[in-house]
C-alpha positions as a Markdown table, in Angstrom:
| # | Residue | x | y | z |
|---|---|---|---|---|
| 1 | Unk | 17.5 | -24.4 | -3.1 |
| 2 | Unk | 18.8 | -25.0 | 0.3 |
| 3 | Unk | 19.6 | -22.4 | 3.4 |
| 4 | Unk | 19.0 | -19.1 | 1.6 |
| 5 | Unk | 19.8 | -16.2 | 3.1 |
| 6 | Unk | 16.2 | -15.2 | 3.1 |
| 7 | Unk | 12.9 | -16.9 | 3.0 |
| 8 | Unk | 10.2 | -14.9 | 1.8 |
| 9 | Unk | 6.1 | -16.1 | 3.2 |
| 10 | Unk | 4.0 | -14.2 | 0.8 |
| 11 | Unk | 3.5 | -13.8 | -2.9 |
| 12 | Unk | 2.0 | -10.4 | -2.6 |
| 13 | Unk | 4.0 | -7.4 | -4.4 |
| 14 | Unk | 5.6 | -6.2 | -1.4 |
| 15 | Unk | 7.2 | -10.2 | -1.1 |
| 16 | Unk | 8.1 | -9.7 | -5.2 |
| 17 | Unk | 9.5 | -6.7 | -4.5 |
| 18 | Unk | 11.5 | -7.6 | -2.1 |
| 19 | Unk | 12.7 | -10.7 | -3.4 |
| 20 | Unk | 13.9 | -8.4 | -6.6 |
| 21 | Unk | 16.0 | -5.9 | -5.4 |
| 22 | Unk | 17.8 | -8.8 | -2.9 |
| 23 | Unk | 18.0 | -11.2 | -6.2 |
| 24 | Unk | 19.5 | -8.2 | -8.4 |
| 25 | Unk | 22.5 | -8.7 | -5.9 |
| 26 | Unk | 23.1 | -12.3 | -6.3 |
| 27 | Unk | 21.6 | -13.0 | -3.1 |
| 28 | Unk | 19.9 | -16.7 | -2.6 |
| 29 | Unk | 15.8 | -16.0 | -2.1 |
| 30 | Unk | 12.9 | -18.8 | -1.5 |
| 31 | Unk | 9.2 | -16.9 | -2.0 |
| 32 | Unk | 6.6 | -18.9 | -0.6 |
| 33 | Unk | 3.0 | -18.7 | -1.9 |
| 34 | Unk | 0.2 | -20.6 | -0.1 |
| 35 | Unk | -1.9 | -20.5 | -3.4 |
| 36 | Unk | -1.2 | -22.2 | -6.6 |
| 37 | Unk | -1.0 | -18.5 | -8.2 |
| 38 | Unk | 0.0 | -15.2 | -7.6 |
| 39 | Unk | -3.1 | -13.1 | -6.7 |
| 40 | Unk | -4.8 | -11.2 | -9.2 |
| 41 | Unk | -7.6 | -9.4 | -7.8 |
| 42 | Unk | -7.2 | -5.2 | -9.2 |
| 43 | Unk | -7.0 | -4.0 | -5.2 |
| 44 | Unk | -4.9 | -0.7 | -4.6 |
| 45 | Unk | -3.7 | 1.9 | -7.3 |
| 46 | Unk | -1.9 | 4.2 | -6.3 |
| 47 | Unk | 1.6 | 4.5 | -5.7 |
| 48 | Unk | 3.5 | 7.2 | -4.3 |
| 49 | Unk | 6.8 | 9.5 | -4.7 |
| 50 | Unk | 8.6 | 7.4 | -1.8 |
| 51 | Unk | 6.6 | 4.0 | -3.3 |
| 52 | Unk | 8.3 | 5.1 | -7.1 |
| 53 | Unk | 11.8 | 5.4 | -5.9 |
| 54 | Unk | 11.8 | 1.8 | -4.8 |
| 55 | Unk | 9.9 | 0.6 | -7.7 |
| 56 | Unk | 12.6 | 2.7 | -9.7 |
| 57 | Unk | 15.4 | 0.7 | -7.8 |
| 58 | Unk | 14.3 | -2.3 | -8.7 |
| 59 | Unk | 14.1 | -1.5 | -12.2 |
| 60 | Unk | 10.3 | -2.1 | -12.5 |
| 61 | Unk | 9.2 | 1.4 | -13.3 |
| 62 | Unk | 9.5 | 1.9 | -17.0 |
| 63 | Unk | 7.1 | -1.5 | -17.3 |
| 64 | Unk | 4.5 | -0.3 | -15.3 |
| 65 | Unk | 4.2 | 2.5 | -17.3 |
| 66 | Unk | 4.4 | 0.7 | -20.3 |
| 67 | Unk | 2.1 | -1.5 | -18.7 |
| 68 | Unk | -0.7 | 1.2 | -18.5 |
| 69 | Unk | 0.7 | 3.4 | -16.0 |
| 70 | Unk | -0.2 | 6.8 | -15.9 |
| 71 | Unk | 0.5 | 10.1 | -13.4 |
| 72 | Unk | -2.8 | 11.6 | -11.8 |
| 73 | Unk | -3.5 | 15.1 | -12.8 |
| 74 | Unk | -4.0 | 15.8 | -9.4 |
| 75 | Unk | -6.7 | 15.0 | -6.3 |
| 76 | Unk | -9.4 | 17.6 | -5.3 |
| 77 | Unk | -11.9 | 17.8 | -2.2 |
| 78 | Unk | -15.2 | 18.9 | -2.8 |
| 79 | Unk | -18.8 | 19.4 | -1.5 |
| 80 | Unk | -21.4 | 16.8 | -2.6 |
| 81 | Unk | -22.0 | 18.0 | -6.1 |
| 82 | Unk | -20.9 | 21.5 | -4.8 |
| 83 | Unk | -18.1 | 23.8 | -4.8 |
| 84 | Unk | -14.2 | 22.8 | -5.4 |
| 85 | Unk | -12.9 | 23.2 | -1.6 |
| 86 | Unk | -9.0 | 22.5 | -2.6 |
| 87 | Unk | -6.4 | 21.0 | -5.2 |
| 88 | Unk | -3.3 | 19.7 | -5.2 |
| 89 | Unk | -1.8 | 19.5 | -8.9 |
| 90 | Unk | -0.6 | 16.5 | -10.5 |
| 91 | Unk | 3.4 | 15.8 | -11.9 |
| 92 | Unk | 5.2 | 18.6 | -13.2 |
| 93 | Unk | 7.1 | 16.2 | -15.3 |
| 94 | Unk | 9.9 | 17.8 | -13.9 |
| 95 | Unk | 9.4 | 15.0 | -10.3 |
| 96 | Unk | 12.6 | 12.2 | -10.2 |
| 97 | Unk | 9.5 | 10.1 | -8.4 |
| 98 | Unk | 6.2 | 11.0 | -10.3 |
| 99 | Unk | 3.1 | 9.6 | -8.6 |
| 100 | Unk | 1.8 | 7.0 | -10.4 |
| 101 | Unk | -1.8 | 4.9 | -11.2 |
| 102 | Unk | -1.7 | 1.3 | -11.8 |
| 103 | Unk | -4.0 | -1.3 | -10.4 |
| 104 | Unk | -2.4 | -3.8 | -8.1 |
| 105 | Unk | -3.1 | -6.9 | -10.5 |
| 106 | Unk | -1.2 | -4.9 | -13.2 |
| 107 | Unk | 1.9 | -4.0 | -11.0 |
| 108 | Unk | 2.3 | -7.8 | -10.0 |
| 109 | Unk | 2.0 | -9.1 | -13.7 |
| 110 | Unk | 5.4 | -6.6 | -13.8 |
| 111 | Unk | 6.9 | -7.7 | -11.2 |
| 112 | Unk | 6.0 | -11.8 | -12.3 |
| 113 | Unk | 7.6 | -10.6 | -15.5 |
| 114 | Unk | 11.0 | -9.8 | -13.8 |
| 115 | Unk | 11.6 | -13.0 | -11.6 |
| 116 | Unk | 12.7 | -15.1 | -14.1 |
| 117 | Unk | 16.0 | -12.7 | -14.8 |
| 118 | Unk | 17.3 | -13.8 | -11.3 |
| 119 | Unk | 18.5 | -17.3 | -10.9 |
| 120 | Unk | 18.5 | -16.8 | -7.5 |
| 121 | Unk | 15.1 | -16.6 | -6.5 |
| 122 | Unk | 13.4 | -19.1 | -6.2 |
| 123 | Unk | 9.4 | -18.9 | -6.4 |
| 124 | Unk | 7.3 | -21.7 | -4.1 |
| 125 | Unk | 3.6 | -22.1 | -4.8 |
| 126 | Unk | 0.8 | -24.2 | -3.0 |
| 127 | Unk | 3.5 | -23.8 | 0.0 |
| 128 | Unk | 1.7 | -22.9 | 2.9 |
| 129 | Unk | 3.2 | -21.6 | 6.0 |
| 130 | Unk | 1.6 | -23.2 | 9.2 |
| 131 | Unk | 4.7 | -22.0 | 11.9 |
| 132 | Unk | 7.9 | -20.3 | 12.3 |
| 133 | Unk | 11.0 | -21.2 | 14.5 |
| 134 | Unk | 14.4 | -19.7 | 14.9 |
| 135 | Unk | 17.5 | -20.5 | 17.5 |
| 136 | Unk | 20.6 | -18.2 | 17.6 |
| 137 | Unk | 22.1 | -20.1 | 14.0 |
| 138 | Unk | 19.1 | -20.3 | 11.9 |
| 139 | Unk | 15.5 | -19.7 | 11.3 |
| 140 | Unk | 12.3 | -22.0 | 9.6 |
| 141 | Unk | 9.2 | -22.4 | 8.4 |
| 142 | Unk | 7.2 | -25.5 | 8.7 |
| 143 | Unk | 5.3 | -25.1 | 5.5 |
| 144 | Unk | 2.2 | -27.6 | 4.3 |
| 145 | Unk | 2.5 | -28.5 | 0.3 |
| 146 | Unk | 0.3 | -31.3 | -1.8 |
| 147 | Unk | 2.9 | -33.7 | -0.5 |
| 148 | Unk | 3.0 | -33.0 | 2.8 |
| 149 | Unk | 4.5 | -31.0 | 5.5 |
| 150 | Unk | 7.9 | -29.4 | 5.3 |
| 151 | Unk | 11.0 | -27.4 | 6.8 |
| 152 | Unk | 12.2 | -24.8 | 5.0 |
| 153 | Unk | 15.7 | -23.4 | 6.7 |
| 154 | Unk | 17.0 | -19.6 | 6.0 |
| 155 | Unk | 19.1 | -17.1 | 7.7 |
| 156 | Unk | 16.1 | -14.9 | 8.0 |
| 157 | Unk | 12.3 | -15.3 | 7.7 |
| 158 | Unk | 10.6 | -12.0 | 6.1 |
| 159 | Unk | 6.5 | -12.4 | 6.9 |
| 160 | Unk | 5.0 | -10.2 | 3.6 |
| 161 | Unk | 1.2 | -12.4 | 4.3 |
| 162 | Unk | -0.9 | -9.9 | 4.8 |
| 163 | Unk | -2.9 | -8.5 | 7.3 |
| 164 | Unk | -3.9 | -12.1 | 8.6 |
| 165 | Unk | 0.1 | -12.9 | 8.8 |
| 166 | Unk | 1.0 | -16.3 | 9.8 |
| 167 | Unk | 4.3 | -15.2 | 10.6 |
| 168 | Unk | 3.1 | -12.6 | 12.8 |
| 169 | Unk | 0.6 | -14.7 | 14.6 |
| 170 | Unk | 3.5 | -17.2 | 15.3 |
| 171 | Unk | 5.4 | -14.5 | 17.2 |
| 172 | Unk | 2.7 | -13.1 | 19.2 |
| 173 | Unk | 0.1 | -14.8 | 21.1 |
| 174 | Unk | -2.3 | -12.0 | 20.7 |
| 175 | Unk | -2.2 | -11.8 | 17.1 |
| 176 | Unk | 0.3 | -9.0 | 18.1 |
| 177 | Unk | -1.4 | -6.3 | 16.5 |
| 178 | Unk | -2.5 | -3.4 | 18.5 |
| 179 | Unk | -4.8 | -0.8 | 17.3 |
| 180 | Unk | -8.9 | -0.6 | 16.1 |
| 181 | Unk | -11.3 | -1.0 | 13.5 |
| 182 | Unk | -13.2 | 1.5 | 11.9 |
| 183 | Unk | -16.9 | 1.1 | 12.8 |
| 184 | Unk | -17.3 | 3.1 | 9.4 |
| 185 | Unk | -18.7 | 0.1 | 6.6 |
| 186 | Unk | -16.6 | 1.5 | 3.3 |
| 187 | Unk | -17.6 | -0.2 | -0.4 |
| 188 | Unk | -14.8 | -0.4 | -3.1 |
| 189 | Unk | -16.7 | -0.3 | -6.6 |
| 190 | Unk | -14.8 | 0.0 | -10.3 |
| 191 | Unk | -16.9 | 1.1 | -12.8 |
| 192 | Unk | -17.3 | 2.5 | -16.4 |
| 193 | Unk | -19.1 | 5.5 | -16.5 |
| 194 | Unk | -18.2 | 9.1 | -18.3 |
| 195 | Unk | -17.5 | 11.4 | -15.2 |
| 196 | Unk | -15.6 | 13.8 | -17.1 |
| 197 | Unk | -19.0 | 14.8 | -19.2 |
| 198 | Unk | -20.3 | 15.5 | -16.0 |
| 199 | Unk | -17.8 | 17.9 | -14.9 |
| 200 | Unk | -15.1 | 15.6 | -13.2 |
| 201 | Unk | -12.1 | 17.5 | -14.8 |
| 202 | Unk | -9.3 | 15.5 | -12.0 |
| 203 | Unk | -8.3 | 11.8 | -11.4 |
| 204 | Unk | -8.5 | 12.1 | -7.7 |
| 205 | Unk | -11.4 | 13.5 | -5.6 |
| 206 | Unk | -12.8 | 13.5 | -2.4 |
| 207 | Unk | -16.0 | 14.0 | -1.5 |
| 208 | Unk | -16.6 | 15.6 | 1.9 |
| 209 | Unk | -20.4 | 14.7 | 3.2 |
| 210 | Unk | -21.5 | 13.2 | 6.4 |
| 211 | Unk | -23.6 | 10.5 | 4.9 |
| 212 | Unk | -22.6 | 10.2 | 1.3 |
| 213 | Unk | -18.8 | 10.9 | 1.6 |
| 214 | Unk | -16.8 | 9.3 | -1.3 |
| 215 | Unk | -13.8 | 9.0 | -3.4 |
| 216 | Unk | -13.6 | 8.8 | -7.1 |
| 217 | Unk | -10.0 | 8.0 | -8.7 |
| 218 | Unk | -9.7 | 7.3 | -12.7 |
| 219 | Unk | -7.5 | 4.3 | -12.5 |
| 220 | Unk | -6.9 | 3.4 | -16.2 |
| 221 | Unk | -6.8 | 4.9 | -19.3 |
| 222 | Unk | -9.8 | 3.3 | -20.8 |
| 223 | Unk | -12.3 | 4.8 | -19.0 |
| 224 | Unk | -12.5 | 2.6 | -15.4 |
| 225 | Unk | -13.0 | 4.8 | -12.0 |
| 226 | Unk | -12.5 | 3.5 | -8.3 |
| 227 | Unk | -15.3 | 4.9 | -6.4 |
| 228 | Unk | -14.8 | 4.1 | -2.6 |
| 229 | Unk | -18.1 | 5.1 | -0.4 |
| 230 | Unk | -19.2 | 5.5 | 3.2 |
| 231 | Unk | -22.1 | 3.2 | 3.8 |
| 232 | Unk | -24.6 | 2.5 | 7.2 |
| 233 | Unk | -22.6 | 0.3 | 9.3 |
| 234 | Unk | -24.3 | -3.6 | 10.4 |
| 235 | Unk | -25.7 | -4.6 | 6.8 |
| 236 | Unk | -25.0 | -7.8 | 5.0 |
| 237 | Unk | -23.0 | -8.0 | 1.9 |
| 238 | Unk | -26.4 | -8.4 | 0.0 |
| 239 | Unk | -28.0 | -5.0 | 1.5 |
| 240 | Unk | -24.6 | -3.6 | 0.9 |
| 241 | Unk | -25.2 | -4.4 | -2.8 |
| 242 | Unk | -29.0 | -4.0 | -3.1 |
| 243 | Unk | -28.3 | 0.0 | -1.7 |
| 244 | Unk | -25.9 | 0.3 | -4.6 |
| 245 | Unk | -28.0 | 1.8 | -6.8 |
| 246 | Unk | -29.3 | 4.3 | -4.9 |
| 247 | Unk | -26.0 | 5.6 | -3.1 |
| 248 | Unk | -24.1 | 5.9 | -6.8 |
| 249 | Unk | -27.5 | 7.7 | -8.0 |
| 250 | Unk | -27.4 | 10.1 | -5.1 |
| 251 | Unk | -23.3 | 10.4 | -5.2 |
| 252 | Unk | -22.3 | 10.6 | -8.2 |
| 253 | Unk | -22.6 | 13.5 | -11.2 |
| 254 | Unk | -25.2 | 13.3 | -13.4 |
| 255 | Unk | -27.7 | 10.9 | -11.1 |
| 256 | Unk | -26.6 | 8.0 | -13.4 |
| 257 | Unk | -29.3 | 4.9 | -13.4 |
| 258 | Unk | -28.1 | 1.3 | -12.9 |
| 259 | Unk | -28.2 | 1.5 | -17.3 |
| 260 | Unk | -26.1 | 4.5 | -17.7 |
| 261 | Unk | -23.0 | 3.0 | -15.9 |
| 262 | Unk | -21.1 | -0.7 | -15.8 |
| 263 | Unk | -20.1 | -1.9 | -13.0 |
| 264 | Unk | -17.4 | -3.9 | -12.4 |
| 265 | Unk | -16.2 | -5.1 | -9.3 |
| 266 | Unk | -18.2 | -5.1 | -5.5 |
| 267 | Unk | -16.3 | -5.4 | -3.0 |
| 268 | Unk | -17.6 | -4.1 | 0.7 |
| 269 | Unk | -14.8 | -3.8 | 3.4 |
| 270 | Unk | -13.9 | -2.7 | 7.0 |
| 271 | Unk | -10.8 | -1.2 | 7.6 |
| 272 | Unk | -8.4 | -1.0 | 10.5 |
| 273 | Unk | -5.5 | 0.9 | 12.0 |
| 274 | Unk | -2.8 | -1.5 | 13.4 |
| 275 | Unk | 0.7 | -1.9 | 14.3 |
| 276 | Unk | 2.9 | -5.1 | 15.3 |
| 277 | Unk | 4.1 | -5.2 | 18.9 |
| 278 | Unk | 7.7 | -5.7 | 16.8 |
| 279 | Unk | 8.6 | -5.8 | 13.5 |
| 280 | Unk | 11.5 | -8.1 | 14.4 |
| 281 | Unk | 12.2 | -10.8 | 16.6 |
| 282 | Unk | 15.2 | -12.5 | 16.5 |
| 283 | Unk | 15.6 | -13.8 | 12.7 |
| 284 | Unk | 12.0 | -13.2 | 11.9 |
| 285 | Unk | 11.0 | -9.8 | 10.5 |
| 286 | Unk | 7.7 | -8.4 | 9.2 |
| 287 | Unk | 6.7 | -5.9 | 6.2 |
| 288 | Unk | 4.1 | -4.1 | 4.6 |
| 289 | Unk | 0.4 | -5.3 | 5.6 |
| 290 | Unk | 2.2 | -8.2 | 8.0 |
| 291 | Unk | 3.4 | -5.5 | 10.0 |
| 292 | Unk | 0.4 | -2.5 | 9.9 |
| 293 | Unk | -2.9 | -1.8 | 8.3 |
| 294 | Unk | -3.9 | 1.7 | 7.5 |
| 295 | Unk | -7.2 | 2.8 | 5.6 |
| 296 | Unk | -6.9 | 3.4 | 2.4 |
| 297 | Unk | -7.8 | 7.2 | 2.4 |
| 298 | Unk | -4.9 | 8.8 | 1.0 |
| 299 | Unk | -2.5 | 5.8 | -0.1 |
| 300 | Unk | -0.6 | 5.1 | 2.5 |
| 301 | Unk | -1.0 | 1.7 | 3.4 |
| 302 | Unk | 0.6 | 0.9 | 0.0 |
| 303 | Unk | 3.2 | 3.5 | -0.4 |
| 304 | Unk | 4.3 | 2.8 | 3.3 |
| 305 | Unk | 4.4 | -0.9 | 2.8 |
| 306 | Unk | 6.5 | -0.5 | -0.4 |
| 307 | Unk | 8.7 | 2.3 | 1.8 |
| 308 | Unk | 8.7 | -0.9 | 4.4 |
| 309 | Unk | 10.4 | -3.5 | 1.1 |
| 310 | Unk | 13.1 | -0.7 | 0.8 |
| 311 | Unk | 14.5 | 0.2 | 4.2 |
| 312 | Unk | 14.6 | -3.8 | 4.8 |
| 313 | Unk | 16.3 | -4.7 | 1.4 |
| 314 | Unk | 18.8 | -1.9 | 2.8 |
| 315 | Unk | 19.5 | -3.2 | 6.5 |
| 316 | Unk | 19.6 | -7.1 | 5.3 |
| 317 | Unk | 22.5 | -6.4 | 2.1 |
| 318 | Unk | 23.6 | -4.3 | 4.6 |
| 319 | Unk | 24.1 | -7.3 | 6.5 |
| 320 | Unk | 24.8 | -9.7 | 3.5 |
| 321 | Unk | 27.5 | -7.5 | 2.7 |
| 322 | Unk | 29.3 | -6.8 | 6.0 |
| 323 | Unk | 28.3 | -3.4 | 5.9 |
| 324 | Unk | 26.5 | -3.4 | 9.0 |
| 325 | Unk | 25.9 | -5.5 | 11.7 |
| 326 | Unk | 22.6 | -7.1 | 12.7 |
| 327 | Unk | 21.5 | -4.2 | 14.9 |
| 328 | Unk | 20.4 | -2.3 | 12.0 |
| 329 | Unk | 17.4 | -4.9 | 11.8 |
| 330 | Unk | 16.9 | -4.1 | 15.0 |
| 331 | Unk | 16.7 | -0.1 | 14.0 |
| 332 | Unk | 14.2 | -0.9 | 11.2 |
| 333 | Unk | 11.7 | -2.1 | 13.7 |
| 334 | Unk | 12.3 | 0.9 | 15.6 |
| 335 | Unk | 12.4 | 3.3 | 12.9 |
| 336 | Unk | 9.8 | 1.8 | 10.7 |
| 337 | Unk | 6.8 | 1.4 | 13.6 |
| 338 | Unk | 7.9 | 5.1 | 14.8 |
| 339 | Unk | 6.8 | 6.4 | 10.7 |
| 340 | Unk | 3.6 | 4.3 | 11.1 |
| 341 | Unk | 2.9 | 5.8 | 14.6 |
| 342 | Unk | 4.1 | 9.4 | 13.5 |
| 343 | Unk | 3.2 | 9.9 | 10.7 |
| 344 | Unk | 1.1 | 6.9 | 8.5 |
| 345 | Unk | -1.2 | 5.9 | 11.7 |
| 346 | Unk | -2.5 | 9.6 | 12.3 |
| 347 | Unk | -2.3 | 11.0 | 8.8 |
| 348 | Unk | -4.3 | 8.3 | 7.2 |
| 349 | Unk | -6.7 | 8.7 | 10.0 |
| 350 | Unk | -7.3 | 12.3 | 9.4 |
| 351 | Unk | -7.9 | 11.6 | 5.7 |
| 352 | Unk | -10.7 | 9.3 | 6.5 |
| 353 | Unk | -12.1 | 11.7 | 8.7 |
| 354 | Unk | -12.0 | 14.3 | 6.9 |
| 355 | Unk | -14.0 | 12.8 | 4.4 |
| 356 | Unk | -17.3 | 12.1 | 6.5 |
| 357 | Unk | -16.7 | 16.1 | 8.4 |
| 358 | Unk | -20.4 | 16.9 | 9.8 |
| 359 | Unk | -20.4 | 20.0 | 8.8 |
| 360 | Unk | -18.3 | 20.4 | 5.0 |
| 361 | Unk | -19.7 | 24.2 | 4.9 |
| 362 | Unk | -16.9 | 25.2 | 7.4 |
| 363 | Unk | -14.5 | 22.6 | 7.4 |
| 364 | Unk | -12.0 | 24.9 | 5.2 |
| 365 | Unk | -12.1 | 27.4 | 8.4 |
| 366 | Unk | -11.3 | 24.4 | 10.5 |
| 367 | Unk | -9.2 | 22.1 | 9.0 |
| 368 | Unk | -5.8 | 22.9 | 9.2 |
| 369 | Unk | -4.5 | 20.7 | 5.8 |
| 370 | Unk | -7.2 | 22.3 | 3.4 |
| 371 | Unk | -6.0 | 25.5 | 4.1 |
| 372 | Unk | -2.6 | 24.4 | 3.7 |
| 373 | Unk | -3.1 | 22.7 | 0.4 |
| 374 | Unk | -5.5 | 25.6 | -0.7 |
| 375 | Unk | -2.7 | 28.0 | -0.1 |
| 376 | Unk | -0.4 | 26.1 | -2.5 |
| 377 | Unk | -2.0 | 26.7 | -5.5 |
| 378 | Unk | -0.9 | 30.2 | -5.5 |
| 379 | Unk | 2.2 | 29.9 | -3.6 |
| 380 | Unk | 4.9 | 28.1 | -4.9 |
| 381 | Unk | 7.1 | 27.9 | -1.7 |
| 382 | Unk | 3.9 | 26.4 | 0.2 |
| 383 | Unk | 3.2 | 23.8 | -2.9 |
| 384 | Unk | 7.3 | 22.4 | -1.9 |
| 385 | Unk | 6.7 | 21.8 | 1.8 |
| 386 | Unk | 3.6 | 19.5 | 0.5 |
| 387 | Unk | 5.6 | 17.7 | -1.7 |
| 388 | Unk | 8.8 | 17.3 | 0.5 |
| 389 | Unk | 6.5 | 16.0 | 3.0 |
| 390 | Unk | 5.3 | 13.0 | 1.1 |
| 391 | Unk | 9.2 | 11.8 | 1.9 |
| 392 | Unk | 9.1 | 12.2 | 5.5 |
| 393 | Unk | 7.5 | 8.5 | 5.7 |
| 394 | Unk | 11.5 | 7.9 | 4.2 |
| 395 | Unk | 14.7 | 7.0 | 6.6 |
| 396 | Unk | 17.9 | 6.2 | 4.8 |
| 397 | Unk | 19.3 | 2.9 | 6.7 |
| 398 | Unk | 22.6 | 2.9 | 4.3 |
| 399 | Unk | 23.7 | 5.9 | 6.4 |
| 400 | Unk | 24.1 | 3.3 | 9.4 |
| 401 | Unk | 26.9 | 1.1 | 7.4 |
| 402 | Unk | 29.9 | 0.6 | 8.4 |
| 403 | Unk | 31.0 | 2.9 | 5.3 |
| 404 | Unk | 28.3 | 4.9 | 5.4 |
| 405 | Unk | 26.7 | 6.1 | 1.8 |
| 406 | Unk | 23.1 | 6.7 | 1.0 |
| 407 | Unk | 19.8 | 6.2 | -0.8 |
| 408 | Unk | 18.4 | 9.0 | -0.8 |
């Protein structure tokens, strides 16, 4: 393939996605992949109601639920092996966009599967992106391959490489990406262990606790739980792991022993809160983790980068199409860093806090949200403003065609 209309640089699931729903409309797509595979590690899970409608769109859905998808029963927040505090309720049933469970490796082995029914996309591996360029005609990637270095030419370059984007890091000279690290040390653990006989009776809970704050999601349906913890901050990986023990015998329900649980996955991890300078620059746009990191408190790094993947698919068939002009690139920079500074940015960062509250005893006379989400399960008209406001991360870009028609 030469000259698509879009080059892709990153084989993550926000670059599938979006290489989908453009490839569903017979438009030309080149997805570059440094590695010589898609990556498989189980990472993120779960996907929300403004995530589903664009997984919907792209006609993935119905396999990831097929796949071992699954709707949470809802998310609690509780003391440390105390009292409920609040609940929000899982899926009606009755929901056009269901929340939905499905670890990332699993969504991607989906999205793999649905490649191969466009002939337009074409799928790049062991093509790593060094630099970008662009002039007013064109844009390119100078991409290093087993045989050497290359030029790849496209009307437009998306960066969907992660939070350590080389397409970012060609546009900015500071990295372009403003914001902070938590000096919080979180640890991502999936393990095997019964927490419903210990009375776990929801897939999603928080734990609010100075020290020993946590979060324990079910995240399959054979019996494997993400548990995400709070942990002293300055230890190596190896005192990380060697405290393991102890922190999921004083967390967890039932004071389990090293023998009464399996554990499978370690992973200890800092997290940020960032945002590009720009999210486009000339021919060169960026999406999903490229563009802003979020912790992981709540979902919202995921859903919004998957929210990201739609609005863009919009504004470039928009282009493609004639229905709009190339300004409306221009408006999803503006529109998309305005949800991650409104809205993703501060309630992400609120979750997180929440969680490690020095005082969990009077946090439900302090915290605003609890009170809110406590007074939904007995009102009905308070339970619809918290679902409605999971869309507000949303912004339909079809209204800005030429014809207009919408989304949404």
């Amino acid at each position: 393939m030469t000259n698509p209309f879009v080059i892709i640089v990153g084989g993550g699931p926000s670059g599938i996605l979006l290489a989908l729903l453009l490839g569903k409309q017979g438009i030309s797509v080149q997805l570059l992949e440094a590695a010589e595979k898609f990556d498989d590690r189980p990472r993120a899970t779960h996907y929300g109601p403004t995530a589903v409608r664009e997984l919907q769109r792209a006609g993935v859905f119905e396999d990831m639920k097929a796949k071992g998808g699954f709707f949470p029963s809802g998310v609690s927040w509780r003391k440390l092996h105390g009292e409920t505090l609040a609940m929000i309720p899982g899926p009606t049933g009755e929901e056009k966009h269901p929340m939905i469970c499905l670890p990332l490796n699993k969504l991607h082995e989906v999205l793999e599967g649905h490649l191969k029914n466009y002939p337009d996309i074409e799928v790049l591996f062991n093509n790593k992106v060094v630099s970008v360029g662009q002039d007013e005609s064109t844009s390119w990637v100078i991409v290093e391959t087993p045989e050497g270095k290359k030029t790849l030419n496209a009307q437009y370059i998306v960066g969907c490489d992660g939070a350590s984007s080389i397409v970012r890091r060609s546009l900015f000279t500071n990295a372009g990406f403003d914001g902070f690290t938590w000096e919080e040390q979180l640890v991502a653990t999936n393990v095997y262990y019964p927490f419903e006989k210990h009375g776990v009776d929801i897939d999603s809970t928080f734990i609010i606790h100075p020290e020993h704050y946590h979060m324990i999601a079910r995240i399959t349906d054979d019996g494997l739980w993400r548990v995400t913890y709070g942990e002293l901050p300055g230890l190596t990986p190896e005192q990380l792991k060697e405290r393991q023990p102890m922190k999921f015998k004083t967390m967890l329900p039932g004071h389990p022993n090293p023998e009464d649980y399996k554990l499978a996955n370690f992973s200890p991890y800092k997290v940020h809160q960032r945002i590009a300078t720009k999210m486009r620059v000339g021919r060169i746009l960026l999406a999903s983790d490229a563009a802003h990191l979020c912790n992981p408190f709540g979902g919202l790094g995921l859903t919004g980068g998957i929210v990201d993947i739609g609005g863009l698919y919009d504004c470039l068939f928009g282009v493609y199409s004639g229905q709009a002009d190339e300004s409306i690139l221009t408006l999803y920079d503006e529109v998309r860093r305005e949800k991650y500074n409104k809205i993703i940015n501060p309630i992400s960062s609120e979750n997180l806090r929440r969680v490690f509250d020095q005082d969990p005893d009077t946090i439900m006379q302090r915290d605003g949200f609890l009170q809110l989400v406590k007074k939904a399960e007995t009102d009905s008209a308070t339970r619809d403003i918290l679902r409605q406001g999971a869309f507000s991360i949303e912004y339909d870009f079809t209204q800005h065609y030429h014809s207009a028609k919408t989304n949404l």
